[in-house]
DRENDRENKE-9549 format. One line per 2 residues: number of its first residue (from 1); their letters; for each residue x, y, z of N, C-alpha, C, O, CB. Coordinates in pm, 1 decimal, padded with zeros to 6 digits, always signed. Glycine has a CB too. Layout:
NUM) a) X,Y,Z,X,Y,Z,X,Y,Z,X,Y,Z,X,Y,Z | ...;
This chain:
1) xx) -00458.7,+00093.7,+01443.7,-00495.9,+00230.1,+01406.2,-00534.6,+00232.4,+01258.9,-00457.4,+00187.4,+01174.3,-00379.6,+00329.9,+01434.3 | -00653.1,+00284.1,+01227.1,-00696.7,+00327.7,+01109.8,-00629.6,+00455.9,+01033.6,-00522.5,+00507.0,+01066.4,-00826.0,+00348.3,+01134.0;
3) xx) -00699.6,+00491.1,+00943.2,-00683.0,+00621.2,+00890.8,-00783.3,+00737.9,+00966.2,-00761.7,+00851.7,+01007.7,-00712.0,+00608.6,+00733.0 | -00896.4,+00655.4,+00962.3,-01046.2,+00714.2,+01024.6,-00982.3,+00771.9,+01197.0,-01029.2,+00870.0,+01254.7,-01204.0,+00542.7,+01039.1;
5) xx) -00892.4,+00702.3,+01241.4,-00867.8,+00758.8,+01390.1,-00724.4,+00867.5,+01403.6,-00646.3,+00882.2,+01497.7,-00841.6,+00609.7,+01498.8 | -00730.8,+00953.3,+01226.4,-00661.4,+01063.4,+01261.0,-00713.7,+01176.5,+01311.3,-00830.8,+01214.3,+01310.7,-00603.2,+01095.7,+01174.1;
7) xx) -00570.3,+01252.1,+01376.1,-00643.4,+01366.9,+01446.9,-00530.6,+01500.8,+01328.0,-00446.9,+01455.0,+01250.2,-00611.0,+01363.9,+01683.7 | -00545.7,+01597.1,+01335.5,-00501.5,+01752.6,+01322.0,-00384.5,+01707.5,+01352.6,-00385.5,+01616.5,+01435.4,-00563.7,+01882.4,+01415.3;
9) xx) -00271.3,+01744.8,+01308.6,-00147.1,+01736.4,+01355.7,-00024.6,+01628.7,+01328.9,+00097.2,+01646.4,+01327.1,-00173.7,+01736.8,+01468.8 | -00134.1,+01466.8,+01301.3,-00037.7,+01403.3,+01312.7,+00033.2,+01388.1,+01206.4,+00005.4,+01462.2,+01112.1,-00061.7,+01310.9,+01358.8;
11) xx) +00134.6,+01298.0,+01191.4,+00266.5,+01262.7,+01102.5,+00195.7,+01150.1,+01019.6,+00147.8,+01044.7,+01061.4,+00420.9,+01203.1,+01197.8 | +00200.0,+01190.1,+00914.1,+00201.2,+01059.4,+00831.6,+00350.2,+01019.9,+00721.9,+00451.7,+01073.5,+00766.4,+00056.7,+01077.5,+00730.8;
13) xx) +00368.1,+00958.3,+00624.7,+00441.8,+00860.9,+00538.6,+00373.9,+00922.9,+00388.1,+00258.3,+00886.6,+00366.1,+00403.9,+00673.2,+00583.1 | +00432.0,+01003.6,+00296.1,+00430.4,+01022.7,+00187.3,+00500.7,+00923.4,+00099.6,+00622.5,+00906.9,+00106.6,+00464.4,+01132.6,+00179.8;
15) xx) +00420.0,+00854.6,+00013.4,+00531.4,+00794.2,-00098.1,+00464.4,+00812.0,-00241.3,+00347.5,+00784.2,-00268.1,+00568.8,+00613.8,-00071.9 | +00569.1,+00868.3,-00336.9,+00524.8,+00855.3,-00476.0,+00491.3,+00715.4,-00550.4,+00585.7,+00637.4,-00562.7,+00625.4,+00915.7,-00548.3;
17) xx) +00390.0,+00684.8,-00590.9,+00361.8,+00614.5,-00661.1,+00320.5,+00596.1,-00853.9,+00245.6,+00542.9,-00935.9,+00296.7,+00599.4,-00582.9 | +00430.3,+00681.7,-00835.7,+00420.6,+00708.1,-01009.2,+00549.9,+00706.4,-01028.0,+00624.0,+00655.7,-00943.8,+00349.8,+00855.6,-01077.8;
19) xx) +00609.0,+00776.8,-01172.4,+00755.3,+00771.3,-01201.9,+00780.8,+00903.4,-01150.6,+00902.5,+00890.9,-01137.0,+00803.6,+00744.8,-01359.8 | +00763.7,+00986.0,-01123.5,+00750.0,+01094.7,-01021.5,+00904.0,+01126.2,-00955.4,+00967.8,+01231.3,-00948.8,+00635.8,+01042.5,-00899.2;
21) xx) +00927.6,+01020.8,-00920.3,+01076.2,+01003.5,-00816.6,+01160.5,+00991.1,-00899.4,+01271.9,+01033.6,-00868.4,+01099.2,+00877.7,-00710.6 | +01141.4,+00924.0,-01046.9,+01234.0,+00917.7,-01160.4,+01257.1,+01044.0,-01223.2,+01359.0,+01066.1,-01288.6,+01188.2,+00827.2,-01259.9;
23) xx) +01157.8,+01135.3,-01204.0,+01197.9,+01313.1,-01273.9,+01287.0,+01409.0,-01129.9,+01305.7,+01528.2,-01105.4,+00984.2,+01432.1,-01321.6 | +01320.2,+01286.6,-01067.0,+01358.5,+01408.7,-00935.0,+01333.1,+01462.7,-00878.5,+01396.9,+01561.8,-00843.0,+01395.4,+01481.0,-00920.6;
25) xx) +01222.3,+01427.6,-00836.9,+01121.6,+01436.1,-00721.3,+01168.5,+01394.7,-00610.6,+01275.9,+01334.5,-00607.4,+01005.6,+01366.7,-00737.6 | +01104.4,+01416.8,-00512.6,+01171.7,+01354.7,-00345.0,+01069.0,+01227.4,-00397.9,+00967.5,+01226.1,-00467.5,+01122.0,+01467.9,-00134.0;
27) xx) +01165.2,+01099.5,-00314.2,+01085.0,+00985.8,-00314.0,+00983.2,+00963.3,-00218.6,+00877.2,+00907.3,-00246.7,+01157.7,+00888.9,-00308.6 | +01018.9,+01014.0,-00084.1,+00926.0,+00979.8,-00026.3,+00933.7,+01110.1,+00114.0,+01034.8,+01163.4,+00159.7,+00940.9,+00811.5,-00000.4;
29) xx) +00839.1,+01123.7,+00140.3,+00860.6,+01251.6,+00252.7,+00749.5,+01241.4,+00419.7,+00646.4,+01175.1,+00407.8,+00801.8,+01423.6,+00144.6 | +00769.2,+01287.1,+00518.9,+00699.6,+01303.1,+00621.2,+00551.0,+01434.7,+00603.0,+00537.8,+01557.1,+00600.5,+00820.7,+01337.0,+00728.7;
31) xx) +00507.6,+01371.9,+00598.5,+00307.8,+01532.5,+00579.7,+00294.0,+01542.2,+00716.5,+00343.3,+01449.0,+00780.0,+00072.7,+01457.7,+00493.4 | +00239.2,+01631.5,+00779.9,+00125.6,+01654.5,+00826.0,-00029.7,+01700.6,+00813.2,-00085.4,+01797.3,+00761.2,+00159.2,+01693.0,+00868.8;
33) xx) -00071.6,+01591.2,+00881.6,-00232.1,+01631.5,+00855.0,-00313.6,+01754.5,+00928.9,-00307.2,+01775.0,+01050.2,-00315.6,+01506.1,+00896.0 | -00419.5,+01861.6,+00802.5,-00422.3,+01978.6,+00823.7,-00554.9,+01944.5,+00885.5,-00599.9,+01991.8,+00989.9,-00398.6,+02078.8,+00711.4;
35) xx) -00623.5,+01836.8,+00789.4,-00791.2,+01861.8,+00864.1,-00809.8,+01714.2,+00806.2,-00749.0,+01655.4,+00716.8,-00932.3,+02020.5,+00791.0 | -00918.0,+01674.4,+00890.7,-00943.1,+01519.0,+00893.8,-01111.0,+01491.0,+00871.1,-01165.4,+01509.3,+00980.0,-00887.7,+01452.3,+01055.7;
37) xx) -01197.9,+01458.0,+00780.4,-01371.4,+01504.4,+00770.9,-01384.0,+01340.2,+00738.8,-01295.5,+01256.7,+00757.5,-01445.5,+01651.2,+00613.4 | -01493.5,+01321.5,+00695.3,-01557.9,+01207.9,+00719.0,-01467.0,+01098.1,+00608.7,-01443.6,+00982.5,+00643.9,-01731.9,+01231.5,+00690.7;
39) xx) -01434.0,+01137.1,+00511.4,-01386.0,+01090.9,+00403.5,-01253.4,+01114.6,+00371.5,-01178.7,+01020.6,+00344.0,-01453.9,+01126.2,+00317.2 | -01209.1,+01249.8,+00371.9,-01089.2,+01271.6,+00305.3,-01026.9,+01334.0,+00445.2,-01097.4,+01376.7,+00536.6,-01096.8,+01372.3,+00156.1;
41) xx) -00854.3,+01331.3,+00446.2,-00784.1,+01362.1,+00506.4,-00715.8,+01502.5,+00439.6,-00754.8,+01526.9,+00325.4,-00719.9,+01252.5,+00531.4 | -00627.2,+01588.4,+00493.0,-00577.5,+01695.5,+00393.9,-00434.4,+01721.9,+00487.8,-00416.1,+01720.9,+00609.5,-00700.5,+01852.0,+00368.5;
43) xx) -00334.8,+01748.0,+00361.2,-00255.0,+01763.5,+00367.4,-00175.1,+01858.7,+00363.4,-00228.6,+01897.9,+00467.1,-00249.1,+01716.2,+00336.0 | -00058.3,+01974.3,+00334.3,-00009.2,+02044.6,+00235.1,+00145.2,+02035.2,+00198.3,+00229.5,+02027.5,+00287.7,-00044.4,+02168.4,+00264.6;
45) xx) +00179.1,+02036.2,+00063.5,+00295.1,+02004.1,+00032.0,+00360.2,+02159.0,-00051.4,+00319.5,+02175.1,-00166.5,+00281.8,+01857.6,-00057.7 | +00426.1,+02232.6,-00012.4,+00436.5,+02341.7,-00051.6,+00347.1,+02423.6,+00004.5,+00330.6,+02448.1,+00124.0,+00436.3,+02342.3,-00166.1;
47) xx) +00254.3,+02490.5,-00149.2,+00182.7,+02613.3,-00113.1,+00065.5,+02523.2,-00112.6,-00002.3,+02549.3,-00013.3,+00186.1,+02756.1,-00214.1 | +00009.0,+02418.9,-00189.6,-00083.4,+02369.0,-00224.1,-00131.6,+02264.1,-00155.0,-00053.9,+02168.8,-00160.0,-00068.6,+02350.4,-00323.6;
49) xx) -00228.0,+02244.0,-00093.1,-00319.0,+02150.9,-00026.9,-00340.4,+02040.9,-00115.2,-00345.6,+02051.9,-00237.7,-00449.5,+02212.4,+00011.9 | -00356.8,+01899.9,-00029.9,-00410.4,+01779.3,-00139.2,-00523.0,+01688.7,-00040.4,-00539.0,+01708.8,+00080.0,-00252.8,+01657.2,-00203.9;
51) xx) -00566.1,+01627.1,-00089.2,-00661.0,+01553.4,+00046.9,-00620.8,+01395.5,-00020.7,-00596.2,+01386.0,-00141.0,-00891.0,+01602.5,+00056.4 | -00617.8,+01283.7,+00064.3,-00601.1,+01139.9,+00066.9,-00738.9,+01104.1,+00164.0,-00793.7,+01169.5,+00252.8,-00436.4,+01089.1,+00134.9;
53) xx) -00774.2,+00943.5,+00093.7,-00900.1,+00898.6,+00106.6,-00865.1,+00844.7,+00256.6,-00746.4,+00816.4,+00273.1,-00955.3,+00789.6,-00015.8 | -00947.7,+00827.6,+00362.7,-00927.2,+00815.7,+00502.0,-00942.8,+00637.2,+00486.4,-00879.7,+00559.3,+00557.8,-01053.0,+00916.2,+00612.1;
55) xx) -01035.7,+00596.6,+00382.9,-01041.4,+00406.2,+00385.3,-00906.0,+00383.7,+00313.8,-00819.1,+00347.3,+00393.1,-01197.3,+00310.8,+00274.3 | -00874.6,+00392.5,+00217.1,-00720.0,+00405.2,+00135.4,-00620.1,+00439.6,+00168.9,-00543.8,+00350.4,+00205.8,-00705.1,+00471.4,+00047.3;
57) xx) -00577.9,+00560.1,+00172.7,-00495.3,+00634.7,+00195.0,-00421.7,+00686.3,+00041.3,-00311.7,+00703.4,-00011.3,-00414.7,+00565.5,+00298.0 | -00552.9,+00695.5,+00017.2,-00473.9,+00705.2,-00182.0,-00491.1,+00839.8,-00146.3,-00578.1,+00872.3,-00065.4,-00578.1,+00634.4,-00377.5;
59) xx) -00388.3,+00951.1,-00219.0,-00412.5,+01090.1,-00251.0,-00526.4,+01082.2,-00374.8,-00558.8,+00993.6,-00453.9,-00262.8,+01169.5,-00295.5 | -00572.8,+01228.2,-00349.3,-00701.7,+01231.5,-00461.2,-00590.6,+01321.8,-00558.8,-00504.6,+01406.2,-00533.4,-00892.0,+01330.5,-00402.0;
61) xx) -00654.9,+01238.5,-00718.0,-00595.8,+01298.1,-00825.6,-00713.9,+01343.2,-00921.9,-00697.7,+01369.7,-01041.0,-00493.4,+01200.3,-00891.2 | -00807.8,+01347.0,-00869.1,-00903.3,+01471.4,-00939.9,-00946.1,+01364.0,-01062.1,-00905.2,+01369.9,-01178.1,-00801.4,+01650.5,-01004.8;
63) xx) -00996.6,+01309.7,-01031.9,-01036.4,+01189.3,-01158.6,-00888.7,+01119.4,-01227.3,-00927.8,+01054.5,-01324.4,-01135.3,+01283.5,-01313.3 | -00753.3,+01108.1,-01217.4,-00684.5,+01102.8,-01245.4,-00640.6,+00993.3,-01196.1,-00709.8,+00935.9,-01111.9,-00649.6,+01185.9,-01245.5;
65) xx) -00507.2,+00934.9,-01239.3,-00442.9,+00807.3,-01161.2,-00385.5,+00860.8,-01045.2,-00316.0,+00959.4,-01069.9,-00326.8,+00723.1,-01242.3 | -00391.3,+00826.9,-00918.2,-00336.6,+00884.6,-00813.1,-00165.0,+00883.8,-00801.9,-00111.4,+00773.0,-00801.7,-00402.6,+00816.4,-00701.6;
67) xx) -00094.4,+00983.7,-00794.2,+00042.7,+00997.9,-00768.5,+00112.1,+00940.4,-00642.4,+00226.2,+00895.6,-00653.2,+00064.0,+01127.3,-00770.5 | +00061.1,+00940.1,-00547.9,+00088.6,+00919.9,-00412.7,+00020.6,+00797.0,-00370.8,-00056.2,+00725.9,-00435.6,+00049.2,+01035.2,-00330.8;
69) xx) +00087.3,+00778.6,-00181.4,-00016.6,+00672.5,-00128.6,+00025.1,+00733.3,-00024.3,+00122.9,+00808.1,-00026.1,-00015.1,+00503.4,-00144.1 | -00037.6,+00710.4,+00068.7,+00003.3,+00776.7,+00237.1,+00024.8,+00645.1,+00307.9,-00031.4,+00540.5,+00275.2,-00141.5,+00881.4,+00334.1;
71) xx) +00114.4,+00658.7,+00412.3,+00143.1,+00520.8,+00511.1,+00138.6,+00627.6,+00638.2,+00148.7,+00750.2,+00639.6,+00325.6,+00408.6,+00484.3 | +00116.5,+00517.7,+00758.5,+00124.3,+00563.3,+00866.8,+00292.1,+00587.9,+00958.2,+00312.5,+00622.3,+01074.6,+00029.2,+00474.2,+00922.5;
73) xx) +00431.1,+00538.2,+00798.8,+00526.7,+00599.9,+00902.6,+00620.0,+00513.8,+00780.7,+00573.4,+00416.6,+00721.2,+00522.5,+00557.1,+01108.9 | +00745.4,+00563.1,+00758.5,+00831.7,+00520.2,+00659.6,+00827.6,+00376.2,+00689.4,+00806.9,+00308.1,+00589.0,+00973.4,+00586.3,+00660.8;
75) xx) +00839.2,+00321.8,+00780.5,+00862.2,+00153.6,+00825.4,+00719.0,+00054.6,+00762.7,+00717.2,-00057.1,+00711.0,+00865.3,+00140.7,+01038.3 | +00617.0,+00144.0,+00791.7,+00498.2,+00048.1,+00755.8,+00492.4,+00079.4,+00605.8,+00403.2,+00022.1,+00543.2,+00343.5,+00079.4,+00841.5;
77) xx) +00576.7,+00164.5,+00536.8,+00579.9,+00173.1,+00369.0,+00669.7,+00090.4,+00351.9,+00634.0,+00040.9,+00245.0,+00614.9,+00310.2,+00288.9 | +00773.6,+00032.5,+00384.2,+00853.9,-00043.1,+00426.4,+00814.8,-00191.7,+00377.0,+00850.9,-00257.9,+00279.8,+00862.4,-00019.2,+00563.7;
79) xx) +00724.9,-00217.2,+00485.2,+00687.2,-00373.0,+00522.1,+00588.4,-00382.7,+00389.7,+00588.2,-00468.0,+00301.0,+00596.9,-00405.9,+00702.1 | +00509.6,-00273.2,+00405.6,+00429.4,-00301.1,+00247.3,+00485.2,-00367.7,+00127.0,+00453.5,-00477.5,+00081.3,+00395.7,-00173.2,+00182.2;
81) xx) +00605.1,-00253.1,+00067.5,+00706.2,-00296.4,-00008.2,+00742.5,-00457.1,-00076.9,+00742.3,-00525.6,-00179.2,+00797.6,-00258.5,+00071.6 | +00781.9,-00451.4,+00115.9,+00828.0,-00643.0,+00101.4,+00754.9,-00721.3,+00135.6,+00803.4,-00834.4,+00138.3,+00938.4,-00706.5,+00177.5;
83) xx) +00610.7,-00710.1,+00177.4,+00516.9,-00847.3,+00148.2,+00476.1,-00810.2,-00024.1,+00515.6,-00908.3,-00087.1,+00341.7,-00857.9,+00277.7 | +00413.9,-00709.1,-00121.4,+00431.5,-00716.3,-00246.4,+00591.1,-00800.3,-00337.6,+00582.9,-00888.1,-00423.4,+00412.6,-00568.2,-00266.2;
85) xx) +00699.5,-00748.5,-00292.7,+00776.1,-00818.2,-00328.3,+00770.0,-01003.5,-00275.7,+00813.8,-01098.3,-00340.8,+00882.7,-00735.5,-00291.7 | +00732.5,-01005.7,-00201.7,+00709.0,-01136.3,-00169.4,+00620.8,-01267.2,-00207.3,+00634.7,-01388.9,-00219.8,+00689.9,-01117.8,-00081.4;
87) xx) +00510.5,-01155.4,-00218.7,+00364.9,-01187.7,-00319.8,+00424.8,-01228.2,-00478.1,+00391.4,-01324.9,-00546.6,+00243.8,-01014.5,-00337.1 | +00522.4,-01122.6,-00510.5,+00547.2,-01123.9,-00641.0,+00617.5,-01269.1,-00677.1,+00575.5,-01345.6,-00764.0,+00633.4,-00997.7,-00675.2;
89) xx) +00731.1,-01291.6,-00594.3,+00797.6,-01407.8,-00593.7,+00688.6,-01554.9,-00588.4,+00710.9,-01647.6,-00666.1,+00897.4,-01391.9,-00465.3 | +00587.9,-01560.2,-00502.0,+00469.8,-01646.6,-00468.3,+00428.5,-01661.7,-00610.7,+00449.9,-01774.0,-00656.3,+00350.5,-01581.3,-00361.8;
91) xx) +00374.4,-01575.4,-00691.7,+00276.9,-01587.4,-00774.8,+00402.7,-01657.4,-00901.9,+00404.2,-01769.9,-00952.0,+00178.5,-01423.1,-00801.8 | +00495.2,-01543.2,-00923.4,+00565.1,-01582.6,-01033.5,+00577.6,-01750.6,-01016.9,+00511.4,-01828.0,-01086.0,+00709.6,-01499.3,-01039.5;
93) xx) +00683.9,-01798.1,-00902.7,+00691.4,-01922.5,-00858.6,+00538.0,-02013.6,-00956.7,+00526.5,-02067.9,-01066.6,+00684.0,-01908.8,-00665.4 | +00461.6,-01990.9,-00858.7,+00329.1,-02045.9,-00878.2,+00328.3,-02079.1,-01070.2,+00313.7,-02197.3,-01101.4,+00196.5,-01911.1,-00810.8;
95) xx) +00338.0,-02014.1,-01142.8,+00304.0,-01956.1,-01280.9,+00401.8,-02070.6,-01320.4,+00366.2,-02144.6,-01412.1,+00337.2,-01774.5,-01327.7 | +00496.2,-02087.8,-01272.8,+00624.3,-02221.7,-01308.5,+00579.1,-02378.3,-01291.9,+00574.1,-02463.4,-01380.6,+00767.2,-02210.1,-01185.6;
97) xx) +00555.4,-02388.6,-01187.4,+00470.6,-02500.5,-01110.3,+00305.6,-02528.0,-01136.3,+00253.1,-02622.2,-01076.9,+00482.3,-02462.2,-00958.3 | +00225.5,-02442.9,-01227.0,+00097.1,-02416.5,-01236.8,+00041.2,-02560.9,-01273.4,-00041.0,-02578.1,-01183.4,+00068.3,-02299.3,-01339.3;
99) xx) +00037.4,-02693.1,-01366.4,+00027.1,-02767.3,-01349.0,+00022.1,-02901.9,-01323.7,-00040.2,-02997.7,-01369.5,+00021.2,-02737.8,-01358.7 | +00121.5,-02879.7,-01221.1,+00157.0,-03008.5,-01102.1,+00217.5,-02969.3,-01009.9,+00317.0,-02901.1,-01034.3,+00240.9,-03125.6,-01137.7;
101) xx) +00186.0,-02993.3,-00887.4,+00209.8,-03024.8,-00761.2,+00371.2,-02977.9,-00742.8,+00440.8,-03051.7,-00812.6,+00173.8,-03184.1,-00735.6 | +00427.2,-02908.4,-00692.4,+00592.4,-02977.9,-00642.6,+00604.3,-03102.5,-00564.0,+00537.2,-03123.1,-00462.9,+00675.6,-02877.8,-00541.7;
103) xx) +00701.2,-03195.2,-00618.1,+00692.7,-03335.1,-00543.6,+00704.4,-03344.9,-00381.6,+00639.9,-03431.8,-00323.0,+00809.5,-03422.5,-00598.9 | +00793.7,-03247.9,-00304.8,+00791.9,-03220.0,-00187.6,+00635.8,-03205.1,-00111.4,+00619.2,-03270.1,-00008.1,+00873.1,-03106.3,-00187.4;
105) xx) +00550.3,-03140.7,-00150.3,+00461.1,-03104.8,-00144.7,+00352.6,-03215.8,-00114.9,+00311.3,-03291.4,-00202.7,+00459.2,-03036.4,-00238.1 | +00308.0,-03219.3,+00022.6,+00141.1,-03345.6,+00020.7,+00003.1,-03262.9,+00010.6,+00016.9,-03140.6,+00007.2,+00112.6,-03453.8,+00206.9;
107) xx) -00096.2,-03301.5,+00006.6,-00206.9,-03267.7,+00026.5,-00253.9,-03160.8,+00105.2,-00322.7,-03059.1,+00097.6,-00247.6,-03351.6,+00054.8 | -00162.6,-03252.1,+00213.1,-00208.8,-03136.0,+00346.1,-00150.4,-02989.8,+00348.5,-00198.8,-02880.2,+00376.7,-00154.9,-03195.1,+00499.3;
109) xx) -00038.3,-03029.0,+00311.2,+00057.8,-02870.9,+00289.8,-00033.9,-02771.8,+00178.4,-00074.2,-02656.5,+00194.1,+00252.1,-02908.4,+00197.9 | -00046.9,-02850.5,+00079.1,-00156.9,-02759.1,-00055.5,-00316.3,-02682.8,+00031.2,-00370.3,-02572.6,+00021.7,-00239.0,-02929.0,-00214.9;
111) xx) -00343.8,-02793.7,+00103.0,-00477.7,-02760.7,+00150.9,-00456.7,-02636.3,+00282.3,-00528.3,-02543.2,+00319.0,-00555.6,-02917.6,+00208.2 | -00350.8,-02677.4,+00318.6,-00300.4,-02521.3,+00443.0,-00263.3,-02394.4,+00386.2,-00276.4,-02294.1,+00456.4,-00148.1,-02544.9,+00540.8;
113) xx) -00223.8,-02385.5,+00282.1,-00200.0,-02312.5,+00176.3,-00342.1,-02263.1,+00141.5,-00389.9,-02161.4,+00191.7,-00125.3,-02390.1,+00067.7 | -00392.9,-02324.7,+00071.6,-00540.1,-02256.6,-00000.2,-00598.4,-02195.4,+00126.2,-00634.7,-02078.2,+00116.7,-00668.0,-02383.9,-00079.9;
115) xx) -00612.5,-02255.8,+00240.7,-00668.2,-02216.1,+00395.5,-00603.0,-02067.5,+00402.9,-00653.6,-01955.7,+00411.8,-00602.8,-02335.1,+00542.7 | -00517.2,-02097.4,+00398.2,-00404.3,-01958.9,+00462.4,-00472.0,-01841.6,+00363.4,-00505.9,-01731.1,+00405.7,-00179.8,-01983.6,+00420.6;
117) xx) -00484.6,-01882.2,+00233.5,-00558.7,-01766.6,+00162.2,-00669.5,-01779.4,+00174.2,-00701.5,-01678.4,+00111.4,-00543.6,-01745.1,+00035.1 | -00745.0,-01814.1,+00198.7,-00885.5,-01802.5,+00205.0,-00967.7,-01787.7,+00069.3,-01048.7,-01703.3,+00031.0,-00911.3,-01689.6,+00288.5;
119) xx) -00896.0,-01944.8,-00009.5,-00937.3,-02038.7,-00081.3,-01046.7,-02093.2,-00119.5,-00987.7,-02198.3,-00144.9,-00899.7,-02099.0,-00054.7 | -01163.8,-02119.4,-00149.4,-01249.9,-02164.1,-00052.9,-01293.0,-02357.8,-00177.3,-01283.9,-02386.3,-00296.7,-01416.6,-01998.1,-00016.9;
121) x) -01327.3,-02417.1,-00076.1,-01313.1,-02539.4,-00178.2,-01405.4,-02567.5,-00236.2,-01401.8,-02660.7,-00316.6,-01279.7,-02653.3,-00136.7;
């Protein structure tokens, strides 16, 4: 499921993506979607309407850094979370090891690796 295959009604995954949650804000909340157009999705939180991008799911901040992100359900904000945390561990790692090999490590394992990312040689 896309963003593009919402309808009127359904449930989405609010999460702040700013320090937002640090002023005491709710961290993260359930929306429903009000209207769904080629591009933007719309929401309302209170009295006030917001629209999020239907390819993204970024809330629009009016030329601004966006506050929010929309997920399709607390669990898939979830899993997001911990492949970034995971990524993070990968790269840092990486930054330690940057030049030479870990001795464990052959050719083939490095070259399944670069594959797996789509590396290209």
């Amino acid at each position: 499921m896309t963003f593009k295959d919402l309808k009127v009604g359904d449930k989405l995954w609010l999460e702040y993506t700013t320090n937002r949650a640090r002023r005491g804000a709710r961290t993260g909340f359930e929306i429903e979607v009000l209207k769904v157009g080629r591009l933007w999705g719309h929401f309302k939180d209170g009295a006030r309407e917001y629209r999020f991008s239907l390819a993204t799911g970024v809330v629009d901040a009016g030329g601004y850094t966006s506050w929010a992100q929309v997920y399709f359900s607390k669990e898939a904000f979830e899993a997001e979370k911990r492949k970034h945390k995971a990524w993070a561990r990968l790269t840092s790692g990486m930054r330690h090891t940057m030049y030479r090999a870990p001795a464990h490590l052959t050719e083939q394992d490095i070259l399944g690796v670069c594959n797996l990312l789509g590396i290209p040689e």
